[in-house]
Backbone of each chain as nested JSON, in Angstrom:
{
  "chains": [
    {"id": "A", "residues": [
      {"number": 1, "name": "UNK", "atoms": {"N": [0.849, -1.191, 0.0], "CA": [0.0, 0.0, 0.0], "C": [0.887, 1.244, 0.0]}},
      {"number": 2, "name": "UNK", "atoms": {"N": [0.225, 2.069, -0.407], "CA": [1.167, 3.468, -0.188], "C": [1.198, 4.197, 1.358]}},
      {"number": 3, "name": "UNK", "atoms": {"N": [2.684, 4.762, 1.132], "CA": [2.728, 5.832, 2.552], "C": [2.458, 6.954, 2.194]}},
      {"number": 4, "name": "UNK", "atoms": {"N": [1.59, 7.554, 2.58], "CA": [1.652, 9.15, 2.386], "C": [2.743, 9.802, 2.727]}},
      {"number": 5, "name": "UNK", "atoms": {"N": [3.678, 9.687, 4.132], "CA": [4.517, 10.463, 4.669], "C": [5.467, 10.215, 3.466]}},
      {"number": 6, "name": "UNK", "atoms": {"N": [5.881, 8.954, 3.365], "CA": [7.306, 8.908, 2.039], "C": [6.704, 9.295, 0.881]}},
      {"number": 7, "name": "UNK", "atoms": {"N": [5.155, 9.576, 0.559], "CA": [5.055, 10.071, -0.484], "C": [5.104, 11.596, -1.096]}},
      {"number": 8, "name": "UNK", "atoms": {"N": [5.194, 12.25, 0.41], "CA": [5.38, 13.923, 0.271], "C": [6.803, 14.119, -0.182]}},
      {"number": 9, "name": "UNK", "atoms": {"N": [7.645, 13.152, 0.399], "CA": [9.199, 13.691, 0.148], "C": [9.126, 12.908, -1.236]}},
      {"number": 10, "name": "UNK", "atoms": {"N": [8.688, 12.66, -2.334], "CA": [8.652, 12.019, -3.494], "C": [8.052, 13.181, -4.126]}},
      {"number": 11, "name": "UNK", "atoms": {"N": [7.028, 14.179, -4.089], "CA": [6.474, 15.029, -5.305], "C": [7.198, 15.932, -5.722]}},
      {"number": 12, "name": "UNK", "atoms": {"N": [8.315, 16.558, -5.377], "CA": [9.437, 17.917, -5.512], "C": [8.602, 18.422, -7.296]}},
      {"number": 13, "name": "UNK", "atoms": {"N": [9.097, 17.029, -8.149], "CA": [8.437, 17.208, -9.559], "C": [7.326, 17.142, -9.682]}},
      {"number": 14, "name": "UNK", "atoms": {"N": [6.787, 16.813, -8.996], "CA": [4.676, 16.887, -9.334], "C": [4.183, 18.285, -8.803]}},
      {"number": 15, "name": "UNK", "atoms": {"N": [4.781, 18.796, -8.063], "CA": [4.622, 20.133, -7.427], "C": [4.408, 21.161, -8.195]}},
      {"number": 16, "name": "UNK", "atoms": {"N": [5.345, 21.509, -9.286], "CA": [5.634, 22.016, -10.129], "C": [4.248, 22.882, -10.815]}},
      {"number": 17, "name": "UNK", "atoms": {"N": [3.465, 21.673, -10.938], "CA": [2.349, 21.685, -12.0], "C": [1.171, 20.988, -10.785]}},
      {"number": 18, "name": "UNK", "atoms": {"N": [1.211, 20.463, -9.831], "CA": [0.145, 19.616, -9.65], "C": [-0.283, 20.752, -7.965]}},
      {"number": 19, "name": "UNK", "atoms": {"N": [1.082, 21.704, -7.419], "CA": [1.444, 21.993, -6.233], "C": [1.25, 20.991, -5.227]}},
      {"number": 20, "name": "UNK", "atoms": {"N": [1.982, 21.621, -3.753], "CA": [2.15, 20.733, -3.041], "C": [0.765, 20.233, -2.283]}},
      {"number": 21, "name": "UNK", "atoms": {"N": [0.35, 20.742, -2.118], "CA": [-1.304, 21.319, -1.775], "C": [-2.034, 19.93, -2.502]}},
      {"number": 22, "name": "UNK", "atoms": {"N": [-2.002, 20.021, -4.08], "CA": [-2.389, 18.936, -4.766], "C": [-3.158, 19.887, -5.806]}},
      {"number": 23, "name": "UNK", "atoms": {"N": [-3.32, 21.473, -5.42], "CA": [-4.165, 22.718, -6.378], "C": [-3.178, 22.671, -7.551]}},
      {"number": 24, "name": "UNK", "atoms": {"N": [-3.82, 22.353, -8.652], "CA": [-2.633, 22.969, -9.586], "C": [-2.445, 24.225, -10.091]}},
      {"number": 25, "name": "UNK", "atoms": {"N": [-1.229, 24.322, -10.474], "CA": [-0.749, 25.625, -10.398], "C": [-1.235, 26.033, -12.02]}},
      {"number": 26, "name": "UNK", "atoms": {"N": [-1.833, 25.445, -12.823], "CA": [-2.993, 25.926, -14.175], "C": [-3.763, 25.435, -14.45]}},
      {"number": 27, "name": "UNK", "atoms": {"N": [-4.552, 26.07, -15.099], "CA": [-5.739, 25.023, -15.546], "C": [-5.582, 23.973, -16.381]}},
      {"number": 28, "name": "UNK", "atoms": {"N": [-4.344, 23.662, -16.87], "CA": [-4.54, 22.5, -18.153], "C": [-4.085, 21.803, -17.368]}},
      {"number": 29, "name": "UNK", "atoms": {"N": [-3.78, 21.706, -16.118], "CA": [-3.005, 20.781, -14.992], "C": [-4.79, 20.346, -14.194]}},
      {"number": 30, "name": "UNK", "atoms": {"N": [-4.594, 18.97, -14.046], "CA": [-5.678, 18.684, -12.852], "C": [-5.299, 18.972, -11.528]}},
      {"number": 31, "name": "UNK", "atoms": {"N": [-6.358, 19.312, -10.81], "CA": [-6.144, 18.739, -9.425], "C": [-6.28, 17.439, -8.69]}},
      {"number": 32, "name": "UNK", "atoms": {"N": [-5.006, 17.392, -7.467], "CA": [-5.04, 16.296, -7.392], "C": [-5.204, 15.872, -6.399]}},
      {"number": 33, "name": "UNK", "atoms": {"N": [-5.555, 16.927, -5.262], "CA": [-6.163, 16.592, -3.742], "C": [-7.014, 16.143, -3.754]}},
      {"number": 34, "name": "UNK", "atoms": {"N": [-7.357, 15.134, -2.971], "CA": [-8.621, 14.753, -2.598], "C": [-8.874, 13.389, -3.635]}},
      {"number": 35, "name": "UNK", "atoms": {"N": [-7.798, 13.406, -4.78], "CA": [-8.351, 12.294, -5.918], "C": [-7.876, 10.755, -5.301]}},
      {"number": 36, "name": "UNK", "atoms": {"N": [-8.973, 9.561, -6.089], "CA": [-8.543, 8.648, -5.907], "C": [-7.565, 7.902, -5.531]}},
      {"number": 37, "name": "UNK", "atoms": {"N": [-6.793, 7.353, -5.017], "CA": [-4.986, 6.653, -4.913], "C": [-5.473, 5.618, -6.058]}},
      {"number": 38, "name": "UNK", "atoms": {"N": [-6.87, 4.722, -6.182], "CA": [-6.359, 3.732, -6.905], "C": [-6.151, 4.399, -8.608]}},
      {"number": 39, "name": "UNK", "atoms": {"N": [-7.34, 5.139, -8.274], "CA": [-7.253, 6.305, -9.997], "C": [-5.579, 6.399, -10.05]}},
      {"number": 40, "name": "UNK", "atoms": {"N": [-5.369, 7.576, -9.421], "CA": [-3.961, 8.028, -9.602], "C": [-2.892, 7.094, -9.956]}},
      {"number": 41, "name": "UNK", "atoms": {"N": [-2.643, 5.716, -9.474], "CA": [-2.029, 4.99, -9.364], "C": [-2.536, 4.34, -11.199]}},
      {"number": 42, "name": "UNK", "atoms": {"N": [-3.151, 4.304, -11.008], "CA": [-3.407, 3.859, -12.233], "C": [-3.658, 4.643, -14.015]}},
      {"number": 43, "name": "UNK", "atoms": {"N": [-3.607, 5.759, -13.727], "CA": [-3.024, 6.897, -14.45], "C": [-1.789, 7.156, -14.392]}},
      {"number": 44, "name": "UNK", "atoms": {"N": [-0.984, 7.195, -13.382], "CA": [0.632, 6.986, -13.715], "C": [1.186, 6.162, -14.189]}},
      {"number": 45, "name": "UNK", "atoms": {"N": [0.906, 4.773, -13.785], "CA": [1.275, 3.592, -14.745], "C": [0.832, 3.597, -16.011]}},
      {"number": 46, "name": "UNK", "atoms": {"N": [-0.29, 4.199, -16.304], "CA": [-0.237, 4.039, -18.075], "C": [0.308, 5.358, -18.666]}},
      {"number": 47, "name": "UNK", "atoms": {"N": [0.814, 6.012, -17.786], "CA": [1.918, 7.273, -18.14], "C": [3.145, 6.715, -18.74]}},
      {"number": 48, "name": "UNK", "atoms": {"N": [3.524, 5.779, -17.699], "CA": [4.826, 4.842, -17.589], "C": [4.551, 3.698, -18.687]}},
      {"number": 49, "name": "UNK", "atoms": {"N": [3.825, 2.996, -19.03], "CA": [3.836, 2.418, -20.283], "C": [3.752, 2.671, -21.244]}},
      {"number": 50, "name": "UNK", "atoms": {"N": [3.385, 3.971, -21.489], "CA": [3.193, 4.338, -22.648], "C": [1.99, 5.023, -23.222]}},
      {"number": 51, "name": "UNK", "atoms": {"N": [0.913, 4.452, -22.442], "CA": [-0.919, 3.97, -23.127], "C": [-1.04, 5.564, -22.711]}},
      {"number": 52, "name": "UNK", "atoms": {"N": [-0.364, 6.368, -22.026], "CA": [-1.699, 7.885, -22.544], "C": [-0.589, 8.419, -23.411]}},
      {"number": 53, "name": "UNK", "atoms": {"N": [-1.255, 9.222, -24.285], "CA": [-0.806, 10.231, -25.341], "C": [-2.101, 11.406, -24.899]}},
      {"number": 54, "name": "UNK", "atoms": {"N": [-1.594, 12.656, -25.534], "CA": [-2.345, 13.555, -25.544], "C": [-2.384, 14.431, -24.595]}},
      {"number": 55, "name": "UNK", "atoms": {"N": [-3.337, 15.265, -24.564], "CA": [-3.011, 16.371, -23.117], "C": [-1.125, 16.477, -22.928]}},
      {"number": 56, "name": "UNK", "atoms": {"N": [-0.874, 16.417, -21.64], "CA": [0.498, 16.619, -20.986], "C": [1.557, 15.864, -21.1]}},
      {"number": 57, "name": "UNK", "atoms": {"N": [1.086, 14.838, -22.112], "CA": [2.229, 13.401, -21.663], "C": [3.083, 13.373, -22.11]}},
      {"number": 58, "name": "UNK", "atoms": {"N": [3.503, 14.319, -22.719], "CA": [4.774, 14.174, -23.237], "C": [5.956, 15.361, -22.033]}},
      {"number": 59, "name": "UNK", "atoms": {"N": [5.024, 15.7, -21.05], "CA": [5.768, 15.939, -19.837], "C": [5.745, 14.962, -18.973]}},
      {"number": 60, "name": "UNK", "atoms": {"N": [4.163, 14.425, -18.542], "CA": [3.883, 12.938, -17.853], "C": [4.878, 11.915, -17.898]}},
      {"number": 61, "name": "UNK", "atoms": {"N": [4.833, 11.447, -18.922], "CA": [5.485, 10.405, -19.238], "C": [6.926, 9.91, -18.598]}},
      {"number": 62, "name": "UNK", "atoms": {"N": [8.176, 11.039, -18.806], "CA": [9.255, 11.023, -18.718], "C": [9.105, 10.878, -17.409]}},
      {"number": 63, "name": "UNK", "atoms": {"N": [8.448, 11.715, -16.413], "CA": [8.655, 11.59, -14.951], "C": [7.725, 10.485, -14.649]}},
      {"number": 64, "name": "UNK", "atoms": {"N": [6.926, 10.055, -15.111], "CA": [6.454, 8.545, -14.745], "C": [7.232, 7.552, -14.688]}},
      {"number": 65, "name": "UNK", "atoms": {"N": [7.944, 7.561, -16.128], "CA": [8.743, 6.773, -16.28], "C": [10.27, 6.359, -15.227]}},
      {"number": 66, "name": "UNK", "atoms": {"N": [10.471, 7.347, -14.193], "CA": [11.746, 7.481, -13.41], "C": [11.004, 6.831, -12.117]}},
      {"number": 67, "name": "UNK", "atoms": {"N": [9.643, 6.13, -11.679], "CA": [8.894, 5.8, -10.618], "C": [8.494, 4.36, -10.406]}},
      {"number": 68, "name": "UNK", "atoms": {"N": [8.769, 4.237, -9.885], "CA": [8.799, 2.147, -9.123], "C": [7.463, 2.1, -8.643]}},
      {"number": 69, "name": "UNK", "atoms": {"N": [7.03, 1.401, -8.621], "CA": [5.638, 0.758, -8.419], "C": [5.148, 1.467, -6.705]}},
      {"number": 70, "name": "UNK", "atoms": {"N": [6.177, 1.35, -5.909], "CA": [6.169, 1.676, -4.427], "C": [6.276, 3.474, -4.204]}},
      {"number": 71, "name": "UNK", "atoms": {"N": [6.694, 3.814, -5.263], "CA": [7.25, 5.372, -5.724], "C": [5.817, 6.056, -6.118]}},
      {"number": 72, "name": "UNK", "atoms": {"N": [4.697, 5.434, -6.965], "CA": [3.314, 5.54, -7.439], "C": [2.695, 5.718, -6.619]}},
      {"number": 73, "name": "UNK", "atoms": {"N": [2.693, 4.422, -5.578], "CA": [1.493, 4.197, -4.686], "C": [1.604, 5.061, -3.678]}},
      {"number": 74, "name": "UNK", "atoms": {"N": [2.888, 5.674, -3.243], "CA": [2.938, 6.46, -1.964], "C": [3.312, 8.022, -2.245]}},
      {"number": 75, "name": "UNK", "atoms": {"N": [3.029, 8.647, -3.858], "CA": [2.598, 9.648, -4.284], "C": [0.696, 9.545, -4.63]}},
      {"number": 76, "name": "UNK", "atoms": {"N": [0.267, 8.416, -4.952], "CA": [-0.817, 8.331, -5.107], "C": [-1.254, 8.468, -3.777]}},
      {"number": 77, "name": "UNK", "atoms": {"N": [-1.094, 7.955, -2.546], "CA": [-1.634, 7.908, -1.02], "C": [-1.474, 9.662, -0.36]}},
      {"number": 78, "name": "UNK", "atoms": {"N": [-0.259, 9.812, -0.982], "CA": [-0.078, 11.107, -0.668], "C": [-0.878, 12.939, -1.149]}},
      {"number": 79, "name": "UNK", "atoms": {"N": [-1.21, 12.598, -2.469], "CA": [-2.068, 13.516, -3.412], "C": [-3.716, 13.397, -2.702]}},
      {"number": 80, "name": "UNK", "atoms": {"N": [-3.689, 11.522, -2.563], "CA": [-4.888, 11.197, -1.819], "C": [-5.799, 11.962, -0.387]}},
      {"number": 81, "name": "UNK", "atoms": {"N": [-4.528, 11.853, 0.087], "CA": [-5.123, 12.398, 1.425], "C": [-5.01, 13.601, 1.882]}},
      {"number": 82, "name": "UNK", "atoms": {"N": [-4.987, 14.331, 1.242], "CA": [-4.751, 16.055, 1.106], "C": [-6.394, 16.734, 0.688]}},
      {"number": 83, "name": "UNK", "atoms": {"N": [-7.286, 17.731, 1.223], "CA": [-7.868, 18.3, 1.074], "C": [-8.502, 18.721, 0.044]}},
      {"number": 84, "name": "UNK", "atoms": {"N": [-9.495, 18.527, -0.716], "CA": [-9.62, 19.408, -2.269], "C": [-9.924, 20.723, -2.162]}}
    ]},
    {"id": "B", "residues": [
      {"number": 1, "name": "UNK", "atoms": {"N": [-17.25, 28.641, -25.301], "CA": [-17.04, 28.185, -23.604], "C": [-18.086, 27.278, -23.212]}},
      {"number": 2, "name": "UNK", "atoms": {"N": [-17.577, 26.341, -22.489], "CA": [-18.679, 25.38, -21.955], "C": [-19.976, 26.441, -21.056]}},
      {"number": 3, "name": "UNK", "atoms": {"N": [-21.233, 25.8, -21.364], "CA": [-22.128, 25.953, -20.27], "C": [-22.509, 24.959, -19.292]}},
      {"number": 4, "name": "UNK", "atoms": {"N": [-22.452, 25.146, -18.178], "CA": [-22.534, 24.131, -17.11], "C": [-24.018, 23.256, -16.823]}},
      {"number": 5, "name": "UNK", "atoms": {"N": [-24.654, 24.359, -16.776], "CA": [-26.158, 24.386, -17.062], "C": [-26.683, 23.283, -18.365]}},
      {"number": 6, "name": "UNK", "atoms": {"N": [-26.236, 23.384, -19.568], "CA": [-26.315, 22.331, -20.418], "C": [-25.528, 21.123, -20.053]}},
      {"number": 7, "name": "UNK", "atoms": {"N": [-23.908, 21.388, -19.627], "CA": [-23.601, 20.266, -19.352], "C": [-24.347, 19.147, -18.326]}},
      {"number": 8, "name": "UNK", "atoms": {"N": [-25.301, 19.776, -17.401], "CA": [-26.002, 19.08, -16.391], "C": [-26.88, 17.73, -17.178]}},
      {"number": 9, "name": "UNK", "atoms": {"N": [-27.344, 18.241, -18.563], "CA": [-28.44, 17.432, -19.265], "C": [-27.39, 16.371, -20.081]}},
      {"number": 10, "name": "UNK", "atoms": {"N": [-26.34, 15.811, -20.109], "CA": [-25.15, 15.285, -20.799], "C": [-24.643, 14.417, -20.09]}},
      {"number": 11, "name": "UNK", "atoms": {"N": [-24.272, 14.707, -18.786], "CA": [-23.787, 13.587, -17.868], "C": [-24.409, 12.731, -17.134]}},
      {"number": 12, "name": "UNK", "atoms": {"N": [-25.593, 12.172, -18.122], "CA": [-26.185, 10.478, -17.691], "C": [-25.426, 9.713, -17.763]}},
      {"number": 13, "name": "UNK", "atoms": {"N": [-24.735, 9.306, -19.058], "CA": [-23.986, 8.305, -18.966], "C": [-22.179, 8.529, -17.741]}},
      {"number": 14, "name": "UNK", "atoms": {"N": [-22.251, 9.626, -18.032], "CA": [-20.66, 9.991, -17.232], "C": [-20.908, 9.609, -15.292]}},
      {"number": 15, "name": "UNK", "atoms": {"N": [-22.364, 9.955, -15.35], "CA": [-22.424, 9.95, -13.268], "C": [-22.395, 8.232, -13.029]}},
      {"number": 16, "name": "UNK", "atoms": {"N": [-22.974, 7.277, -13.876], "CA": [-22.627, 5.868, -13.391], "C": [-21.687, 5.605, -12.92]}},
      {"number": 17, "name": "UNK", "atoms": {"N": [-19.886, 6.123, -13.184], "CA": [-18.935, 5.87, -12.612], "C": [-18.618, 7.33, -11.711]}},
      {"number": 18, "name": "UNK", "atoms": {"N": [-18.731, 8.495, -12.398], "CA": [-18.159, 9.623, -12.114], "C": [-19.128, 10.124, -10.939]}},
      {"number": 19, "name": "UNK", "atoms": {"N": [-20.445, 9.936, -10.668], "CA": [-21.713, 10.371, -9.698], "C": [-21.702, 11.833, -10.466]}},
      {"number": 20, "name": "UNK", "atoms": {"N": [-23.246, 11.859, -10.437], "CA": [-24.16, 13.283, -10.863], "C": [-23.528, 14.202, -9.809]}},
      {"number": 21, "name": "UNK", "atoms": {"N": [-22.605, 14.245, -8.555], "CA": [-22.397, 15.179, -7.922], "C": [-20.986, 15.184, -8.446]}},
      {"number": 22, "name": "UNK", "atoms": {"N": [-20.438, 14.443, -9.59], "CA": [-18.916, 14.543, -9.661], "C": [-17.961, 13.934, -8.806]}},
      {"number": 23, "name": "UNK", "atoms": {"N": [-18.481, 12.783, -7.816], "CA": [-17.728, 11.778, -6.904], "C": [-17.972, 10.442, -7.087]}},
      {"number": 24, "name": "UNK", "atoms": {"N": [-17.169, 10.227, -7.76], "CA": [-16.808, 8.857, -8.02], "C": [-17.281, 7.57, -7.329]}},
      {"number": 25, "name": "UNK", "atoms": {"N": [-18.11, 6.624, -7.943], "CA": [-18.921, 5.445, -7.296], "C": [-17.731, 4.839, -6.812]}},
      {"number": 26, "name": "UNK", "atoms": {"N": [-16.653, 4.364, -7.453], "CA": [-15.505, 3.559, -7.071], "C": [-14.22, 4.145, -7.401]}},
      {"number": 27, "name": "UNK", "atoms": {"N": [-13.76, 3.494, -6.724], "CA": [-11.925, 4.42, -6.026], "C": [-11.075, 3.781, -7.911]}},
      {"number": 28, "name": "UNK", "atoms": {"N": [-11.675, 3.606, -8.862], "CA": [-10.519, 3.45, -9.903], "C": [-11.152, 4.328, -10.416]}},
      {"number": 29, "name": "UNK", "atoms": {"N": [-12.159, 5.537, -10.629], "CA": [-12.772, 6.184, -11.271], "C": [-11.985, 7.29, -10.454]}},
      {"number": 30, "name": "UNK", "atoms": {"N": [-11.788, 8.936, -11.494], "CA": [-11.128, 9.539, -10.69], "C": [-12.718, 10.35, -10.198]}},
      {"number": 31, "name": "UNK", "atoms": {"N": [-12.427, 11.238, -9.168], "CA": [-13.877, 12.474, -8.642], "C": [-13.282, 13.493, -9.742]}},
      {"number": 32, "name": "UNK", "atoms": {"N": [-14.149, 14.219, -10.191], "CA": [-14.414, 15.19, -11.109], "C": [-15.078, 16.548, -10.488]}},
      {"number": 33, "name": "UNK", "atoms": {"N": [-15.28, 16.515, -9.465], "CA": [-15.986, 17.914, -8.823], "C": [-15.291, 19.009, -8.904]}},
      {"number": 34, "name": "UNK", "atoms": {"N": [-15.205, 20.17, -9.262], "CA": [-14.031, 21.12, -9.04], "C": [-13.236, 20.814, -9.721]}},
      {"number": 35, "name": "UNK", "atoms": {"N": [-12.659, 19.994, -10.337], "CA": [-12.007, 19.658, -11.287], "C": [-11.56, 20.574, -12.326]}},
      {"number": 36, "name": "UNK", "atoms": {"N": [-10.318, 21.035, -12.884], "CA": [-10.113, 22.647, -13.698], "C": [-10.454, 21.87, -14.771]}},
      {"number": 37, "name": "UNK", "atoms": {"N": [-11.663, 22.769, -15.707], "CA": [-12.59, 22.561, -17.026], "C": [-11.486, 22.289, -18.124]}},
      {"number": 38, "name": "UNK", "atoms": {"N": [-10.36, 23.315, -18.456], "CA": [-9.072, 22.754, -19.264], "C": [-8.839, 21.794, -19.485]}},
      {"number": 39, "name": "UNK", "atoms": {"N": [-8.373, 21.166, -18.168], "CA": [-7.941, 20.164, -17.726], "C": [-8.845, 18.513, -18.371]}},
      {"number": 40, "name": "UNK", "atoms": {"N": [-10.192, 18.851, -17.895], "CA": [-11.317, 17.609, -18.47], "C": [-11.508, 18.047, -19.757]}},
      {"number": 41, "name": "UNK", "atoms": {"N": [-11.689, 19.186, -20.745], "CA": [-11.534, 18.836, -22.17], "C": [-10.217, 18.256, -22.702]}},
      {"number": 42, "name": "UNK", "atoms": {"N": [-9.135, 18.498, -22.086], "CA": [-7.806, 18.09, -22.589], "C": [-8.101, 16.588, -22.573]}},
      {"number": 43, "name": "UNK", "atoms": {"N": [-8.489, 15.748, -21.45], "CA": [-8.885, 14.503, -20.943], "C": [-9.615, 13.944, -22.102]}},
      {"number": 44, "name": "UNK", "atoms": {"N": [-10.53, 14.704, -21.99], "CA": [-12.156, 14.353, -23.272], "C": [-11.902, 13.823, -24.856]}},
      {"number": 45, "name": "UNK", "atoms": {"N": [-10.893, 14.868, -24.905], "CA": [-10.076, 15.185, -26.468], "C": [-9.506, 14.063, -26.583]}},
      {"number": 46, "name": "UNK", "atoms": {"N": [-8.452, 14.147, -25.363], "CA": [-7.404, 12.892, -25.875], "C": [-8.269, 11.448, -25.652]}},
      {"number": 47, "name": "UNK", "atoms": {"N": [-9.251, 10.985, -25.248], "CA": [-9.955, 9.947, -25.254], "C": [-10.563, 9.588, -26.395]}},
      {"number": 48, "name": "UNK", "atoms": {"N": [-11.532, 10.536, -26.502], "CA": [-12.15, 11.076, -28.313], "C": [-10.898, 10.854, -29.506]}},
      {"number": 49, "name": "UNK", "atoms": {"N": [-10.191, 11.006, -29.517], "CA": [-8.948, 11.004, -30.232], "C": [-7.588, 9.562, -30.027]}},
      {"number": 50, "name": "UNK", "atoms": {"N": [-8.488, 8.938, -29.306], "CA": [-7.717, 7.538, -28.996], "C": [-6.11, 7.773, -28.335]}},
      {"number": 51, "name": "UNK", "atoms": {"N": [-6.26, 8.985, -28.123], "CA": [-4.483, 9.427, -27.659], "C": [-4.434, 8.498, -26.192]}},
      {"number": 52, "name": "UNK", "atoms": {"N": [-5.145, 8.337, -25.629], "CA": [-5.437, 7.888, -24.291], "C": [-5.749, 6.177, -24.358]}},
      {"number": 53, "name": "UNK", "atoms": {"N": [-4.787, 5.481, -23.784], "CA": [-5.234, 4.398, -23.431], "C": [-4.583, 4.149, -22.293]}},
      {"number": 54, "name": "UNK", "atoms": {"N": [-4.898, 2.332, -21.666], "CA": [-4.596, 2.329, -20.342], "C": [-5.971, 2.587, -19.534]}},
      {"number": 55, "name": "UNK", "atoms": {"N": [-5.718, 1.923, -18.013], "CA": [-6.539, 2.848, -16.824], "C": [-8.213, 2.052, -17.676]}},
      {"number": 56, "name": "UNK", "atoms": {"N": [-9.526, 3.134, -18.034], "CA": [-10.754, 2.353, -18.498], "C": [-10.747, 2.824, -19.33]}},
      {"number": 57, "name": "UNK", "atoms": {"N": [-9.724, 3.547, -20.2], "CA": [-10.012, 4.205, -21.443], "C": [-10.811, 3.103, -22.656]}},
      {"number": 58, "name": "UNK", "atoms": {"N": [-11.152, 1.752, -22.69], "CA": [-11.558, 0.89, -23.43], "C": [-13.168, 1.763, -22.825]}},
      {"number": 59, "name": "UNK", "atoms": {"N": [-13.893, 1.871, -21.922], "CA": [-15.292, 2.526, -21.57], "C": [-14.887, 4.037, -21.673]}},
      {"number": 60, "name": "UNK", "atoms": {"N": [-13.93, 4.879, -21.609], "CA": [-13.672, 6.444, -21.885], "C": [-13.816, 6.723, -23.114]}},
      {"number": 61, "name": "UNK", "atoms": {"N": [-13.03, 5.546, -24.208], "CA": [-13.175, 6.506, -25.611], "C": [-14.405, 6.272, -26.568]}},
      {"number": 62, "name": "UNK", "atoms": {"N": [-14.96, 5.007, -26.153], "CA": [-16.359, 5.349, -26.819], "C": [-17.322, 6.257, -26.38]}},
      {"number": 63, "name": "UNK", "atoms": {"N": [-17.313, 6.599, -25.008], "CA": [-18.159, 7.406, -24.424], "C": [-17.768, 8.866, -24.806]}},
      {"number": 64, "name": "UNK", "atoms": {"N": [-16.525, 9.19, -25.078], "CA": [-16.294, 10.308, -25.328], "C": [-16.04, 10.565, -27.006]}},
      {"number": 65, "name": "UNK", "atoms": {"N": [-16.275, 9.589, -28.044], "CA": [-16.367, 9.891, -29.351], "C": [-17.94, 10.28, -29.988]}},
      {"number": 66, "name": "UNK", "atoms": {"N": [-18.228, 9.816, -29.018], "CA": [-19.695, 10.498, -29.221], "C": [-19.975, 11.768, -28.848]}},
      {"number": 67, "name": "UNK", "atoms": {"N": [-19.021, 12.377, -28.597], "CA": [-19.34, 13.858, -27.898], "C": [-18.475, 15.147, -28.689]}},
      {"number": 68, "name": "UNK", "atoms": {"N": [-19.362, 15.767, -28.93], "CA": [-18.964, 17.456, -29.831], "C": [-17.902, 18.07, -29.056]}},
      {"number": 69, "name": "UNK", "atoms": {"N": [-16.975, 18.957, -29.598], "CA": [-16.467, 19.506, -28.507], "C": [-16.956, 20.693, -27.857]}},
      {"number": 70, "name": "UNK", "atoms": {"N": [-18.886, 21.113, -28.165], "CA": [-19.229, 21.933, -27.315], "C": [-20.102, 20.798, -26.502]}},
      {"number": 71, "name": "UNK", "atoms": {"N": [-20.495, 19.532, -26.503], "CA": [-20.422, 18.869, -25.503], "C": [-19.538, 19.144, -24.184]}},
      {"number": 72, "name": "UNK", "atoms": {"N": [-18.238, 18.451, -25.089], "CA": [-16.979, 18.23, -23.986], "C": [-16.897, 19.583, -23.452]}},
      {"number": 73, "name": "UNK", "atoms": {"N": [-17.009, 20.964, -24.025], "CA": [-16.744, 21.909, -23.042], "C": [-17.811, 22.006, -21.621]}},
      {"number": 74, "name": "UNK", "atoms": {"N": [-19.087, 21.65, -22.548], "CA": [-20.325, 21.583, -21.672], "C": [-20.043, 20.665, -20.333]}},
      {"number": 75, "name": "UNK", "atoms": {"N": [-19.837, 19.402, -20.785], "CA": [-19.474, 18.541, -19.369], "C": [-18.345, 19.058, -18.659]}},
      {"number": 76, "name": "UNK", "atoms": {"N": [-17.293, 19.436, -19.121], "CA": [-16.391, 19.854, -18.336], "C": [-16.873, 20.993, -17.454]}},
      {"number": 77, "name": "UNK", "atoms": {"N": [-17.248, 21.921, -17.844], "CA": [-17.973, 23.096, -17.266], "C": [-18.641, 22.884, -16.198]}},
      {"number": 78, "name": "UNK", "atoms": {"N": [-19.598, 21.775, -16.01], "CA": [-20.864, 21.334, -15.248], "C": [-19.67, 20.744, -13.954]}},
      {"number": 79, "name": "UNK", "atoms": {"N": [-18.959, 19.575, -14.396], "CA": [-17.676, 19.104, -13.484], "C": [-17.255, 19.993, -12.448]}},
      {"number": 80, "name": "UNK", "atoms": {"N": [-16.903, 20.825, -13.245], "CA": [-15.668, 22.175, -12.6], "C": [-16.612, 22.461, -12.11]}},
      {"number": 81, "name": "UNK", "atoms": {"N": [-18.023, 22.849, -12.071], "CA": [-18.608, 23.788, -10.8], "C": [-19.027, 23.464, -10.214]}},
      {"number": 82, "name": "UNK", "atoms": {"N": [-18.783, 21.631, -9.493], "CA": [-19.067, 21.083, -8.647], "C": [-18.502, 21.144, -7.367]}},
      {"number": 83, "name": "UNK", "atoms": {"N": [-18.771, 21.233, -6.062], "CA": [-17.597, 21.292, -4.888], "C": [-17.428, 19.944, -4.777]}},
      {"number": 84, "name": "UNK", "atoms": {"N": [-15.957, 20.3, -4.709], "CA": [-14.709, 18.819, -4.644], "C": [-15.358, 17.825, -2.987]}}
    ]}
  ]
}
């Protein structure tokens, strides 16, 4: 399962665009407080395989791609349990 | 620009997973409430446009090739002015 606590010191790059908060910092960025862990988790992995195109992914992707399965779940737990 | 108000009459098929309040029946569906409108046409597009796979995009892109993109602004619109 994911940790939230190890998953805060994991977003430095999701911050960027997603903030730490989980508000994103534009509108073509979602927000990501309050969202699903299993969603999330499962939108990053098809970041990381390949399967989304379109919208952002050609920013997505690359930083998906640098994230371990345990790296997902405890940014996903972490985005999770934050406030919308 | 999307109208929210129309988008309300559009999201029958979208609240089965997504809920008519924009909260998600089940944790692999993401919540859509508040959600930045950009953000869900970018989503819409790239589904509509097969850019998107992975995750349920096999139930996302038929549901969303059926839709105009003053639909997609419409649903997005209705989304976004939901509280998260």
């Amino acid at each position: 399962a994911g940790d939230a606590a190890a998953g805060e010191t994991k977003i430095g790059a999701c911050a960027a665009c997603h903030g730490t908060d989980g508000k994103a910092t534009g509108p073509i960025y979602p927000n990501l407080a309050g969202q699903n862990a299993p969603y999330l988790e499962s939108a990053l992995k098809a970041y990381r395989e390949g399967q989304r195109g379109g919208g952002m992914s050609a920013i997505m992707a690359p930083q998906a791609a640098a994230l371990s399965d345990q790296d997902i779940a405890d940014i996903a737990a972490y985005f999770s349990s934050l406030t919308p």
